[in-house]
N, CA and C atoms of all chains as a GROMACS GRO file, in nm:
protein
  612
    1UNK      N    1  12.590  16.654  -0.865
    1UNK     CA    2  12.655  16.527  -0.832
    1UNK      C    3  12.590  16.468  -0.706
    2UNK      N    4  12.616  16.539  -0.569
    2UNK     CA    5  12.561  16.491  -0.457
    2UNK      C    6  12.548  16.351  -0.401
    3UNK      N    7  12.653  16.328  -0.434
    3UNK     CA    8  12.710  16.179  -0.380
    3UNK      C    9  12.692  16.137  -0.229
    4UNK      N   10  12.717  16.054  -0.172
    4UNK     CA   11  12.747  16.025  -0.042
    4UNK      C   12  12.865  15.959  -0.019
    5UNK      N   13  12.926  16.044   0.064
    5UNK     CA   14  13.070  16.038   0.093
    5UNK      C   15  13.081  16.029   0.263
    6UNK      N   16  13.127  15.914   0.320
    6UNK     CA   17  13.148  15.864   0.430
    6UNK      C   18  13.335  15.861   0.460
    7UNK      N   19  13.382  15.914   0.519
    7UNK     CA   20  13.513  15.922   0.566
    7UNK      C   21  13.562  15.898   0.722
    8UNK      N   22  13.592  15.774   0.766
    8UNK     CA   23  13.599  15.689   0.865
    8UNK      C   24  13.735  15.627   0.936
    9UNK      N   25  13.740  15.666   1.064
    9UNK     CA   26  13.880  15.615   1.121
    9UNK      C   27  13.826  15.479   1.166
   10UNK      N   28  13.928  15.398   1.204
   10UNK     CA   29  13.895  15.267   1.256
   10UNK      C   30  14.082  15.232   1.322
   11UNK      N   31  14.052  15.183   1.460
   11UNK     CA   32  14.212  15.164   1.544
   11UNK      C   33  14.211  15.012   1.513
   12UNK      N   34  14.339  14.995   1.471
   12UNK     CA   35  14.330  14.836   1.467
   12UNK      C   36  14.413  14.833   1.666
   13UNK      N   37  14.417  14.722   1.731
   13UNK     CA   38  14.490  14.667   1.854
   13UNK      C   39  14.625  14.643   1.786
   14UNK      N   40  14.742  14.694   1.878
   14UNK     CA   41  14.844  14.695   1.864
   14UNK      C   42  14.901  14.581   1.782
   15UNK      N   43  14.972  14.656   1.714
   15UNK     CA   44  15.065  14.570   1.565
   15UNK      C   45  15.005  14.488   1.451
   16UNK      N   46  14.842  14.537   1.458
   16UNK     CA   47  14.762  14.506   1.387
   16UNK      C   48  14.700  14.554   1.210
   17UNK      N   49  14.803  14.689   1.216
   17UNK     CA   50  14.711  14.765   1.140
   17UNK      C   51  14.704  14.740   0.986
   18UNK      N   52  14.804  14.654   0.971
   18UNK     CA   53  14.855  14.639   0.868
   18UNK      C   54  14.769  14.522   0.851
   19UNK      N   55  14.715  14.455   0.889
   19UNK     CA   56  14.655  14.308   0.863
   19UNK      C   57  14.518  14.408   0.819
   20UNK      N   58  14.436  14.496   0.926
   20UNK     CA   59  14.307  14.525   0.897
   20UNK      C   60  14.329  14.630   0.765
   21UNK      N   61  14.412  14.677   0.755
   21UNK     CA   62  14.404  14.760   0.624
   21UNK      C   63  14.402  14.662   0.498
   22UNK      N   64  14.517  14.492   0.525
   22UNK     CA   65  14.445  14.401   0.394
   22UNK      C   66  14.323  14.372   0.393
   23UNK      N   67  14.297  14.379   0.528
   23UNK     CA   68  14.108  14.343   0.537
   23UNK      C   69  14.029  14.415   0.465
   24UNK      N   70  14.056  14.560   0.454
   24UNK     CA   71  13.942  14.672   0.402
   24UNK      C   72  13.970  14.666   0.240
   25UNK      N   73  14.121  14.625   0.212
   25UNK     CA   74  14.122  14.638   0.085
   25UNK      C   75  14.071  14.525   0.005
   26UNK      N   76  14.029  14.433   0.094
   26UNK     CA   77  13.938  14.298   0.022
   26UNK      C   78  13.860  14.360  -0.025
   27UNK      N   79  13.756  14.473   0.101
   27UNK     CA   80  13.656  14.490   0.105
   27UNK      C   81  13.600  14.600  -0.066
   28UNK      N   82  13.727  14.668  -0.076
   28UNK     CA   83  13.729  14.734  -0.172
   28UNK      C   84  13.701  14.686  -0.286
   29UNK      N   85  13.766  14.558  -0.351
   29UNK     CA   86  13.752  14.442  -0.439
   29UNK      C   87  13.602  14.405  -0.466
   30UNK      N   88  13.522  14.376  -0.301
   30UNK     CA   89  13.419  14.362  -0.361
   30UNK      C   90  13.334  14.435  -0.368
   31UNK      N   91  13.368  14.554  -0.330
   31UNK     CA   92  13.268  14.655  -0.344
   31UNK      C   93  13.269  14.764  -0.495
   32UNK      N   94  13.338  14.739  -0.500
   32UNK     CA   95  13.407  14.780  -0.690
   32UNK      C   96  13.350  14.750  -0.791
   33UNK      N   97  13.286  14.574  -0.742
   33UNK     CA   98  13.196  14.545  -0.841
   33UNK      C   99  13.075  14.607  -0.851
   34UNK      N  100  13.034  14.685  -0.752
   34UNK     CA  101  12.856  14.733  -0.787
   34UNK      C  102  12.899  14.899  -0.805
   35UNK      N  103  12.824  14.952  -0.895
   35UNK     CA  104  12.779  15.024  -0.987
   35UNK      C  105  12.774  15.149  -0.930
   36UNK      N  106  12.695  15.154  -0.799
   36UNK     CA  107  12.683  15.228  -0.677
   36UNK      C  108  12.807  15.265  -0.627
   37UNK      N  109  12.905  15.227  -0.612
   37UNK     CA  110  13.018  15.249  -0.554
   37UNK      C  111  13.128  15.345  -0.661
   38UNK      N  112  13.183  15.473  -0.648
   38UNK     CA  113  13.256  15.487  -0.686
   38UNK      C  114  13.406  15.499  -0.666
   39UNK      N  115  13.416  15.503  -0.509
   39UNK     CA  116  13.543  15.519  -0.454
   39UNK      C  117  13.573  15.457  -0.331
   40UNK      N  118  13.636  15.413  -0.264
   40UNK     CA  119  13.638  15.324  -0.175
   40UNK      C  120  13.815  15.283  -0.138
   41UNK      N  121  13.838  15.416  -0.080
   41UNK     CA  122  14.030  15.380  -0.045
   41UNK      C  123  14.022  15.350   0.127
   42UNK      N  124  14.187  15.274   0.140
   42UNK     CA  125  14.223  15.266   0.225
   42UNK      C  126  14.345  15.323   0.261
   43UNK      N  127  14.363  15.411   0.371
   43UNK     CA  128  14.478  15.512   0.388
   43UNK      C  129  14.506  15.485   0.528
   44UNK      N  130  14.649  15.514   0.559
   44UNK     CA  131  14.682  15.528   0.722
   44UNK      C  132  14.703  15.650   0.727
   45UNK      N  133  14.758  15.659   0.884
   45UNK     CA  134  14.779  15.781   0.946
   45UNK      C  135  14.974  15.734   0.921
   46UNK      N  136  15.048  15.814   0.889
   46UNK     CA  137  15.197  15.794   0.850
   46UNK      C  138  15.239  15.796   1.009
   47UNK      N  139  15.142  15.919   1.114
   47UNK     CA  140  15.194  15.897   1.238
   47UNK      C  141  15.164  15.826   1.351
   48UNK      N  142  15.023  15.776   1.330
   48UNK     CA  143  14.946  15.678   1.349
   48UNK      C  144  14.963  15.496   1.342
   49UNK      N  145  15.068  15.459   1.290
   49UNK     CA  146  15.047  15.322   1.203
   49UNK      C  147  14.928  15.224   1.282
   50UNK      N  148  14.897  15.210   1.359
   50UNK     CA  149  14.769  15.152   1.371
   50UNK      C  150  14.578  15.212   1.309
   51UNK      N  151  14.615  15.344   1.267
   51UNK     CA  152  14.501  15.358   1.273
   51UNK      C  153  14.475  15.422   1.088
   52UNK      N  154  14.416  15.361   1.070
   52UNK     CA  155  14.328  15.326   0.904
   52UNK      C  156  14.215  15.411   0.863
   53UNK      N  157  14.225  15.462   0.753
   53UNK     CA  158  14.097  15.568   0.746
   53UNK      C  159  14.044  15.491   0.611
   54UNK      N  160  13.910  15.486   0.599
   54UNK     CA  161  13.817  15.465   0.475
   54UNK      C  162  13.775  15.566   0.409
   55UNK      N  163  13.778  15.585   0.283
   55UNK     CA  164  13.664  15.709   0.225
   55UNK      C  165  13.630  15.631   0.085
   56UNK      N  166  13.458  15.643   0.126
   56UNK     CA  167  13.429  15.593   0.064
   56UNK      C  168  13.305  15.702  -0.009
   57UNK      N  169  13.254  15.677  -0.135
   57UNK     CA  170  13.181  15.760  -0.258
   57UNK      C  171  13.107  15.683  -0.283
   58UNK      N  172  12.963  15.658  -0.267
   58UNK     CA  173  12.869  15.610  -0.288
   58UNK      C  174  12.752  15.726  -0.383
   59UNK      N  175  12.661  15.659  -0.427
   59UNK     CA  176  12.563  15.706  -0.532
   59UNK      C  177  12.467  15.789  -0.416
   60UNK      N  178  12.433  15.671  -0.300
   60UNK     CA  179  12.392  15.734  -0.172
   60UNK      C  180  12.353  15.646  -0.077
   61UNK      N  181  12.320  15.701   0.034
   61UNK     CA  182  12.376  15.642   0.115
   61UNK      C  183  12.263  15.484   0.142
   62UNK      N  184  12.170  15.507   0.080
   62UNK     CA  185  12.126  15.302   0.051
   62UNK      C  186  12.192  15.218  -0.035
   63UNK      N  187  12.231  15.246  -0.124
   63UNK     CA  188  12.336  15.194  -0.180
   63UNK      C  189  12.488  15.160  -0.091
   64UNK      N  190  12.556  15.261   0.043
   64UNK     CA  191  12.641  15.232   0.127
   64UNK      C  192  12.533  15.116   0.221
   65UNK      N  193  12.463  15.154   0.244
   65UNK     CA  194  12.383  15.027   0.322
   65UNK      C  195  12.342  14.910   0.276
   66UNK      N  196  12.286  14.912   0.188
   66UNK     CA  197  12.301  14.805   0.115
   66UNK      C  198  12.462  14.681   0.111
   67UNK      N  199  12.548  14.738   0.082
   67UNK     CA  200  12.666  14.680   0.081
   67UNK      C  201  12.695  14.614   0.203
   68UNK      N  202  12.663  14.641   0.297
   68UNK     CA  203  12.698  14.622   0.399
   68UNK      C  204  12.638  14.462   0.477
   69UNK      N  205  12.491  14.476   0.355
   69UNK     CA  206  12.420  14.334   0.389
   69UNK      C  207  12.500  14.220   0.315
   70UNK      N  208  12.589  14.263   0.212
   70UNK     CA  209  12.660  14.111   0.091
   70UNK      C  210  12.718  14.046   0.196
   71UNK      N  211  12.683  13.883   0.204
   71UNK     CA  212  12.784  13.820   0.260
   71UNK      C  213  12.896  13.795   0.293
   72UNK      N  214  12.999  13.828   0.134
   72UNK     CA  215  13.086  13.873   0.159
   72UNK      C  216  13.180  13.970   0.190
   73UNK      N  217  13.111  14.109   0.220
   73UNK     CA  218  13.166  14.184   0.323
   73UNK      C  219  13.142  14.141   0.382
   74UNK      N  220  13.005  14.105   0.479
   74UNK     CA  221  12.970  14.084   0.643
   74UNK      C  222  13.080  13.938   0.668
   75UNK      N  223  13.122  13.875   0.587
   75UNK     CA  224  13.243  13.790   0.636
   75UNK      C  225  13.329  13.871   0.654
   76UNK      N  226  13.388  14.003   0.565
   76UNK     CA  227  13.522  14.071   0.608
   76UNK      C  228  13.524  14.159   0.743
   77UNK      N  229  13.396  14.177   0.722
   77UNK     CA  230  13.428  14.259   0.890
   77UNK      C  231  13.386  14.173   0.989
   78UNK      N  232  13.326  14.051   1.009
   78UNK     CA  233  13.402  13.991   1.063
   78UNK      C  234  13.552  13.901   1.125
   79UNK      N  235  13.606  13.910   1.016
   79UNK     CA  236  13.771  13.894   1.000
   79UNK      C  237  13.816  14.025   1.079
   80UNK      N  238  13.773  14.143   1.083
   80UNK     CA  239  13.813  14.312   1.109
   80UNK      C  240  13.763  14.296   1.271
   81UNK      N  241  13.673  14.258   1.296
   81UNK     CA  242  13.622  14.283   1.415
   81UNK      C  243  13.687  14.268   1.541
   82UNK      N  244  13.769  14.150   1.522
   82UNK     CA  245  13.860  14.091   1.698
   82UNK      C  246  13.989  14.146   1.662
   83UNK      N  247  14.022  14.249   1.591
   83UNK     CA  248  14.145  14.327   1.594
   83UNK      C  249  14.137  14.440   1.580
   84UNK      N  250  14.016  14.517   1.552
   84UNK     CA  251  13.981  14.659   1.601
   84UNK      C  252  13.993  14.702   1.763
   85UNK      N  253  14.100  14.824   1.808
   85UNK     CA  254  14.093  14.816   1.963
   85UNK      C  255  13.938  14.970   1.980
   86UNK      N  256  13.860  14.912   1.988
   86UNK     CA  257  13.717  14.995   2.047
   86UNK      C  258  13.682  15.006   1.890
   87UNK      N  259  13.543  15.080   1.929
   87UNK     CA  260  13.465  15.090   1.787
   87UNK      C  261  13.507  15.201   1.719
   88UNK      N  262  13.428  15.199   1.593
   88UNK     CA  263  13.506  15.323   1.511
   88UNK      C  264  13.471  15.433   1.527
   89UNK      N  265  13.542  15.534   1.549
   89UNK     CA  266  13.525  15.702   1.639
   89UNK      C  267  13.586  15.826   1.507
   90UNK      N  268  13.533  15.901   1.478
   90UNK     CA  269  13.590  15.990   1.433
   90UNK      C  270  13.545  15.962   1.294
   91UNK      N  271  13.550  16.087   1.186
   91UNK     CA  272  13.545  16.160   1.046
   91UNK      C  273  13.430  16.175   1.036
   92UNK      N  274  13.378  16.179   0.885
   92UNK     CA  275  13.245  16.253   0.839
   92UNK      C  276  13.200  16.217   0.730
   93UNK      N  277  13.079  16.176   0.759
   93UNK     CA  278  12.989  16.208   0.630
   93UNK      C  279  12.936  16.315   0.598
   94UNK      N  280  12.950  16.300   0.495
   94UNK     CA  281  12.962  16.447   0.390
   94UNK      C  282  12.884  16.425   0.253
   95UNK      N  283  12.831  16.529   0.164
   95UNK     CA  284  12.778  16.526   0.060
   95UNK      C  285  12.857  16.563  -0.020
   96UNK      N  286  12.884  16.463  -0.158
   96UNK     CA  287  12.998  16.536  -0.266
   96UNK      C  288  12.887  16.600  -0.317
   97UNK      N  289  12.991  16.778  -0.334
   97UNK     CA  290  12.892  16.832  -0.459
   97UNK      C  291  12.949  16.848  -0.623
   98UNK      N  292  13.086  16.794  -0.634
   98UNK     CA  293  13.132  16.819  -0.738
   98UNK      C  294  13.314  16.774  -0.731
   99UNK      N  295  13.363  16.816  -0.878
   99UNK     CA  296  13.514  16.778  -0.830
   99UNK      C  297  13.526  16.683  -0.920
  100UNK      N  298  13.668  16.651  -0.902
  100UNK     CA  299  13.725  16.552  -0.994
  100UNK      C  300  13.771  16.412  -0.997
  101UNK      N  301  13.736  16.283  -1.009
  101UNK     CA  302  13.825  16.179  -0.991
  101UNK      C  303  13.655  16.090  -0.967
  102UNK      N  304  13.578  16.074  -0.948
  102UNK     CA  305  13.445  15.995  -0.896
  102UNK      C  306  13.387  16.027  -1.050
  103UNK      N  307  15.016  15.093  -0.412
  103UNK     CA  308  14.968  15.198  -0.412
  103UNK      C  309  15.051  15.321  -0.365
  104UNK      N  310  15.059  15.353  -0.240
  104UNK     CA  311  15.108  15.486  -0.200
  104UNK      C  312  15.099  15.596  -0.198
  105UNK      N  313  14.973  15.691  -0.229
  105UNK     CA  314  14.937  15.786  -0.257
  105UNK      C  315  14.952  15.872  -0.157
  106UNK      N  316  14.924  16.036  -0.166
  106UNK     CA  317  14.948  16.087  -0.067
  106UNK      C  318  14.806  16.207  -0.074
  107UNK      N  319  14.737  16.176   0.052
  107UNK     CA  320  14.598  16.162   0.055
  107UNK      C  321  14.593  16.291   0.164
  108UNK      N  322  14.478  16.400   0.102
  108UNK     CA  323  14.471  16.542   0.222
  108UNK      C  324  14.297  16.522   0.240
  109UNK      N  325  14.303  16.519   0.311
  109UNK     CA  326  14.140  16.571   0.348
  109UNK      C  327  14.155  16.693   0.438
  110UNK      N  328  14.059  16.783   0.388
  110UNK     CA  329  14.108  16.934   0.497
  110UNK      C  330  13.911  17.001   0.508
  111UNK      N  331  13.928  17.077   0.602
  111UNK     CA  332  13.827  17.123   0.636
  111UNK      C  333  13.858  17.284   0.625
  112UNK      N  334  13.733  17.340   0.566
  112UNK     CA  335  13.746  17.520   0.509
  112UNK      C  336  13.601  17.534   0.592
  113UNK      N  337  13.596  17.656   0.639
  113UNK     CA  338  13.476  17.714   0.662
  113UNK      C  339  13.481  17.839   0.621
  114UNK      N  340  13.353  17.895   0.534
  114UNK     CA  341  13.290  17.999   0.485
  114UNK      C  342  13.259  18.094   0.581
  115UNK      N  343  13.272  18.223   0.556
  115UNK     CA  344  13.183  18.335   0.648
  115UNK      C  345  13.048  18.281   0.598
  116UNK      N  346  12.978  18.348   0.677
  116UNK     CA  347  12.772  18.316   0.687
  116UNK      C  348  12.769  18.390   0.608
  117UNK      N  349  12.677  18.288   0.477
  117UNK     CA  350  12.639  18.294   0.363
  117UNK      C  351  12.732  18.244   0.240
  118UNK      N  352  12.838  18.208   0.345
  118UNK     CA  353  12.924  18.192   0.140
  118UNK      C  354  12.967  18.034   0.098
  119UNK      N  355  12.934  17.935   0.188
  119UNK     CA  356  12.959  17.795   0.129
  119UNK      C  357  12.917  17.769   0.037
  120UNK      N  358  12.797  17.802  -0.057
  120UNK     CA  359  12.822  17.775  -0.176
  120UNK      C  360  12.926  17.818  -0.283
  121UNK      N  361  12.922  17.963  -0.216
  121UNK     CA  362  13.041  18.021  -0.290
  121UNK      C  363  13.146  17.973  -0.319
  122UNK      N  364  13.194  17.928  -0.198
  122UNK     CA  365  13.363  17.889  -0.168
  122UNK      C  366  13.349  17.746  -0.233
  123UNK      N  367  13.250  17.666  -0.247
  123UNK     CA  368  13.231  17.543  -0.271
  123UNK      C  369  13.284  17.525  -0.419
  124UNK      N  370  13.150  17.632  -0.507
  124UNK     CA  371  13.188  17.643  -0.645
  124UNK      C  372  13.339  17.703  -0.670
  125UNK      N  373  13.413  17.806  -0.542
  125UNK     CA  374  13.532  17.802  -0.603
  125UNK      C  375  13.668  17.707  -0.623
  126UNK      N  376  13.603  17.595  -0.552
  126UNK     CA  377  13.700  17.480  -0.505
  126UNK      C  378  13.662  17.352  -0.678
  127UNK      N  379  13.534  17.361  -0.658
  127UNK     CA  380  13.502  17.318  -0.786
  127UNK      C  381  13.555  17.363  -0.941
  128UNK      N  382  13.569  17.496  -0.941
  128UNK     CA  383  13.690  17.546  -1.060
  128UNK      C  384  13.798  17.491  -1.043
  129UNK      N  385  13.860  17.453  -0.920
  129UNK     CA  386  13.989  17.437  -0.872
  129UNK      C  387  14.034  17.296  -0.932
  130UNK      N  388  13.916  17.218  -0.877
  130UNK     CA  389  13.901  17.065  -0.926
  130UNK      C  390  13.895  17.084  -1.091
  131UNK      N  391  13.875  17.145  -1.185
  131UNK     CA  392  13.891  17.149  -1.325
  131UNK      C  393  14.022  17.175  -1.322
  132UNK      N  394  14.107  17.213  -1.276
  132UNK     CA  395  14.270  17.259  -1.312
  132UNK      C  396  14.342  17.184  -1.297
  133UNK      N  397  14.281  17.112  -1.154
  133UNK     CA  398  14.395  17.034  -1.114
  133UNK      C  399  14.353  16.913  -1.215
  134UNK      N  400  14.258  16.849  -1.240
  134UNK     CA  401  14.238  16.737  -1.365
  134UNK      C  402  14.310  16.741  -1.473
  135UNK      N  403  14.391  16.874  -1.470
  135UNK     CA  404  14.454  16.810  -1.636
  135UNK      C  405  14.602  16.769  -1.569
  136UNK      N  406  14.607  16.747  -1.450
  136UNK     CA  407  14.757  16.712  -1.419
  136UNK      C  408  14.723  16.584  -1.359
  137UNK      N  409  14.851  16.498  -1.452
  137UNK     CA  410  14.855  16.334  -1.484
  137UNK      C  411  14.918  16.286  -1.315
  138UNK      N  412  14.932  16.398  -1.248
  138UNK     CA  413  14.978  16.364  -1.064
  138UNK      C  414  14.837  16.362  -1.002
  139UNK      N  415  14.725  16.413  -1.092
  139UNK     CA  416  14.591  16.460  -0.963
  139UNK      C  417  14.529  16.299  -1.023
  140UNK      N  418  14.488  16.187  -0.894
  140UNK     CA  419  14.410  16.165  -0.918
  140UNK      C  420  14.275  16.161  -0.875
  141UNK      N  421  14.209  16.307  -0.757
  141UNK     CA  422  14.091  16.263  -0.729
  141UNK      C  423  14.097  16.411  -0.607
  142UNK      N  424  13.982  16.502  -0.678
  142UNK     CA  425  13.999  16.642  -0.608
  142UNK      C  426  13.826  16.652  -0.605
  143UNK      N  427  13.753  16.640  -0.433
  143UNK     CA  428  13.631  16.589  -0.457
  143UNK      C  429  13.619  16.718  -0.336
  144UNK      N  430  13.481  16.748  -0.408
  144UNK     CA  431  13.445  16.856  -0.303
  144UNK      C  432  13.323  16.833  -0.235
  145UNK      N  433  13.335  16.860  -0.108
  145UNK     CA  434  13.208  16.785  -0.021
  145UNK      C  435  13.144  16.914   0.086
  146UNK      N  436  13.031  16.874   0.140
  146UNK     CA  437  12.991  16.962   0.217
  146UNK      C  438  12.921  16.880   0.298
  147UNK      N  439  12.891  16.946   0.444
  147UNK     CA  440  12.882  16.925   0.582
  147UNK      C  441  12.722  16.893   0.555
  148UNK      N  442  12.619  16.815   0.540
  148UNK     CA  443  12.465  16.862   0.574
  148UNK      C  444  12.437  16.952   0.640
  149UNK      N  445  12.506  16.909   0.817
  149UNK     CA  446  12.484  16.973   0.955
  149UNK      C  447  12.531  17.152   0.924
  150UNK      N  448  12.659  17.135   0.869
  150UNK     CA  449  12.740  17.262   0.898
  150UNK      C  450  12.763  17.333   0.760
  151UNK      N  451  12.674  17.374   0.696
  151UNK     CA  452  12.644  17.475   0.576
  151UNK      C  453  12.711  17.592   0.463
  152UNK      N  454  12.855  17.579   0.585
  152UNK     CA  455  12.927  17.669   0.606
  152UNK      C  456  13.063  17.614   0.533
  153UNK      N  457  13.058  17.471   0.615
  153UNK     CA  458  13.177  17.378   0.591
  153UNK      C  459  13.202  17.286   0.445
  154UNK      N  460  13.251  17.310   0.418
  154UNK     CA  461  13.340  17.267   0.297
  154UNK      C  462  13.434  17.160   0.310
  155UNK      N  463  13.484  17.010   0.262
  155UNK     CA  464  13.553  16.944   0.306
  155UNK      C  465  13.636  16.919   0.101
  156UNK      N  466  13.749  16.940   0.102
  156UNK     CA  467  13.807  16.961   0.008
  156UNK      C  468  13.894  16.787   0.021
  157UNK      N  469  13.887  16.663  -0.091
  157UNK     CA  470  13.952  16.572  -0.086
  157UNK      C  471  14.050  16.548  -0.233
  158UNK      N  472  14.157  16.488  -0.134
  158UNK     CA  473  14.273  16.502  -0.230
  158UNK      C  474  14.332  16.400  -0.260
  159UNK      N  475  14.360  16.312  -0.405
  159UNK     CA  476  14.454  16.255  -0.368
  159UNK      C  477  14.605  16.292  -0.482
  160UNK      N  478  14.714  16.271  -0.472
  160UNK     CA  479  14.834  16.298  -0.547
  160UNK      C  480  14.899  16.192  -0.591
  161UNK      N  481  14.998  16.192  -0.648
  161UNK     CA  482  15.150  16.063  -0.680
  161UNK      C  483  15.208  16.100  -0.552
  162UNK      N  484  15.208  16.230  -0.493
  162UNK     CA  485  15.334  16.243  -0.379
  162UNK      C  486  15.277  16.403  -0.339
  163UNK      N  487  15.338  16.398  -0.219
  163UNK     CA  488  15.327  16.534  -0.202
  163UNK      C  489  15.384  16.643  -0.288
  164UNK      N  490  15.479  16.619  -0.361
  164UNK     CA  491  15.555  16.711  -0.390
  164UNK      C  492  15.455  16.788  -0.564
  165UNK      N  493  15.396  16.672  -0.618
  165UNK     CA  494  15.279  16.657  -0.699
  165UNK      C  495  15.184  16.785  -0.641
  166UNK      N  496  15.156  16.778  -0.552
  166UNK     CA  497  15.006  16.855  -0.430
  166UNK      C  498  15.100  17.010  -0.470
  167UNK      N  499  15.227  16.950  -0.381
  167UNK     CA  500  15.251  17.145  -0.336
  167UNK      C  501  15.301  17.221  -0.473
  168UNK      N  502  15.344  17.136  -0.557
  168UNK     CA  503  15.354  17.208  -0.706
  168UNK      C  504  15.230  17.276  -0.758
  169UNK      N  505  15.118  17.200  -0.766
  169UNK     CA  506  14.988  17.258  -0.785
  169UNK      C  507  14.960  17.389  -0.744
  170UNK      N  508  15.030  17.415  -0.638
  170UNK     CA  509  14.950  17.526  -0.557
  170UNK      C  510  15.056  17.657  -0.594
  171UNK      N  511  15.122  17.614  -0.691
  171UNK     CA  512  15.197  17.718  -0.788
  171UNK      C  513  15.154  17.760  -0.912
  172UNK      N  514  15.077  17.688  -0.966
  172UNK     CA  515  15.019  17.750  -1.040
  172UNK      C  516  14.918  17.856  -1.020
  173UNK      N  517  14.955  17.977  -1.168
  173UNK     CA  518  14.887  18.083  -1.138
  173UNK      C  519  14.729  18.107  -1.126
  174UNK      N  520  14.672  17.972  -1.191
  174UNK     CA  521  14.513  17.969  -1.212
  174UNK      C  522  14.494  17.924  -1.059
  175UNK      N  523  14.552  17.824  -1.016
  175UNK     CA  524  14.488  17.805  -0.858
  175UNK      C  525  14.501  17.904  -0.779
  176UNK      N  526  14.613  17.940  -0.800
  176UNK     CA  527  14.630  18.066  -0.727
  176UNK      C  528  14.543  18.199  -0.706
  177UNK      N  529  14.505  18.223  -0.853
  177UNK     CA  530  14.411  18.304  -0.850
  177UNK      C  531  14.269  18.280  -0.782
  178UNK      N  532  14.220  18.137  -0.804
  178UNK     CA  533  14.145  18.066  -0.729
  178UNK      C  534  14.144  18.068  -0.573
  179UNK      N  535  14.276  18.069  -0.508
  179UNK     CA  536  14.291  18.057  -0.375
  179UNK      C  537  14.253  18.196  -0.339
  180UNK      N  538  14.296  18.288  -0.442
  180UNK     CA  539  14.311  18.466  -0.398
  180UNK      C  540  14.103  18.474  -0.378
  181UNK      N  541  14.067  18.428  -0.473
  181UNK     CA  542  13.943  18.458  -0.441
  181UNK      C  543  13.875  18.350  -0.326
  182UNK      N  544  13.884  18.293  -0.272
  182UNK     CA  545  13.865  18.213  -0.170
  182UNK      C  546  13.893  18.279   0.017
  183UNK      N  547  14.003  18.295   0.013
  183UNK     CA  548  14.053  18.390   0.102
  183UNK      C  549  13.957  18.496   0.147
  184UNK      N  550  13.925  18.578   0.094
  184UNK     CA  551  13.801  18.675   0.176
  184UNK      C  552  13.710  18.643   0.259
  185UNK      N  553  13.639  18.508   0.168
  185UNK     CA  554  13.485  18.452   0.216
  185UNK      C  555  13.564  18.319   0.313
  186UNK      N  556  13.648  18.284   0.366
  186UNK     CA  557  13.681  18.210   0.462
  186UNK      C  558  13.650  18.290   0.598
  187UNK      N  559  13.644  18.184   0.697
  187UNK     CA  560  13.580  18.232   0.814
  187UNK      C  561  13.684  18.137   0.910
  188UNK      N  562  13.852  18.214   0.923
  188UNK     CA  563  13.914  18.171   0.957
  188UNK      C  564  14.019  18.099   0.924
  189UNK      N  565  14.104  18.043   0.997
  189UNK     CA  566  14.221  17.939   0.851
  189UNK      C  567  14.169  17.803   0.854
  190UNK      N  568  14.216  17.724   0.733
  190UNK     CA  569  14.160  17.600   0.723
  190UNK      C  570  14.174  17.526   0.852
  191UNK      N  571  14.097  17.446   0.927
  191UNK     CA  572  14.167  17.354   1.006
  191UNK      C  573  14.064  17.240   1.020
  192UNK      N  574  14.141  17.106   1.083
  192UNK     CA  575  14.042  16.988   1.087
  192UNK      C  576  14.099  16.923   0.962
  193UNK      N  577  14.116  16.813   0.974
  193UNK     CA  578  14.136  16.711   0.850
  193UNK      C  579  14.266  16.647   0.906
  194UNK      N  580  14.298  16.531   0.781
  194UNK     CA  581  14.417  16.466   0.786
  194UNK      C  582  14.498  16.459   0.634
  195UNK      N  583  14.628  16.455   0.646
  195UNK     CA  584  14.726  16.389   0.572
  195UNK      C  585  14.747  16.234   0.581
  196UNK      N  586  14.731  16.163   0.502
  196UNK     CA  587  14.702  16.021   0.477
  196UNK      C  588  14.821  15.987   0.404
  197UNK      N  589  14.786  15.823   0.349
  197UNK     CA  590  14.895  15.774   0.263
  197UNK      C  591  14.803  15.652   0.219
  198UNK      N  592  14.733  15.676   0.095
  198UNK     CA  593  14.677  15.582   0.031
  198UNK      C  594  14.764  15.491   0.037
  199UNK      N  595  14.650  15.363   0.071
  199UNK     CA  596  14.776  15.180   0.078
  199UNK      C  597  14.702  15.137  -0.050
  200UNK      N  598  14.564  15.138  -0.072
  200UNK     CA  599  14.490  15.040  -0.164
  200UNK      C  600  14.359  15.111  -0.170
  201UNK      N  601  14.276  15.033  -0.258
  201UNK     CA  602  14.115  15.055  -0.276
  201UNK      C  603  14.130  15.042  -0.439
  202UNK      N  604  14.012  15.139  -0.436
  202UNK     CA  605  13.901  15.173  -0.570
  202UNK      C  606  13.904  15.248  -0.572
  203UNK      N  607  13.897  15.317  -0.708
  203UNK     CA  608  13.849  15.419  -0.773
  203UNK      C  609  13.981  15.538  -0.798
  204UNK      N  610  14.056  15.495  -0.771
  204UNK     CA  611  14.208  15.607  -0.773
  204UNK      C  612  14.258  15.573  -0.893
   0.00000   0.00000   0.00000
């Protein structure tokens, strides 16, 4: 299999988190459409409520880069950007080697 | 959405992440025939060889901890247990809001 699997915190600024998590789930929408992409959730922390985790399943990781050039993401994280409090810190990229659901 | 989302971190004694990898990978065949699993992805560290990152998602927790009653995982877990290099730790409990691929 050997996927590329990126798993990512991101803080939204206070009482925010809920707006940037509709943000990422745009992002999901359009990233769904390419071929390359197999997984792409958006999750909180239950104890956290500001802070949003991504995991995302890519074919590999030019294909995650790639995405990142479509206009319309680079509009959504701009929408994401002036309500993130600091940059994004924490999780892992990782190699899928197998498993179920991708 | 609402899912209830584990990402956990396992480390192998030196030499056995493949091992433990492929036994997590049987694991991911069991849990697929249950209409609660949707997405049991097994990943590994590049850097850390050792490390194993096991991803989960459920209908609910209660979906997850039923699983881990059955006797095939179980047996699965029994053989896992030796070649660990320590108890699981590192990861999060989540709560899928949205995305792809679930």
């Amino acid at each position: 299999m050997n996927k590329y699997f990126l798993h990512g915190k991101l803080k939204a600024s206070s009482g925010n988190g809920e707006k940037l998590a509709a943000i990422l789930i745009e992002a999901s929408k359009l990233v769904s459409r390419s071929a390359t992409c197999q997984l792409y959730l958006v999750s909180k922390d239950p104890e956290q409520p500001e802070t949003i985790w991504v995991t995302e399943v890519w074919d590999n990781k030019e294909a995650h880069d790639a995405s990142l050039q479509n206009p319309e993401v680079r509009a959504l994280i701009g929408q994401a950007i002036p309500i993130l409090d600091g940059m994004p810190a924490g999780g892992q990229t990782l190699e899928v080697l197998g498993g179920y659901g991708v």
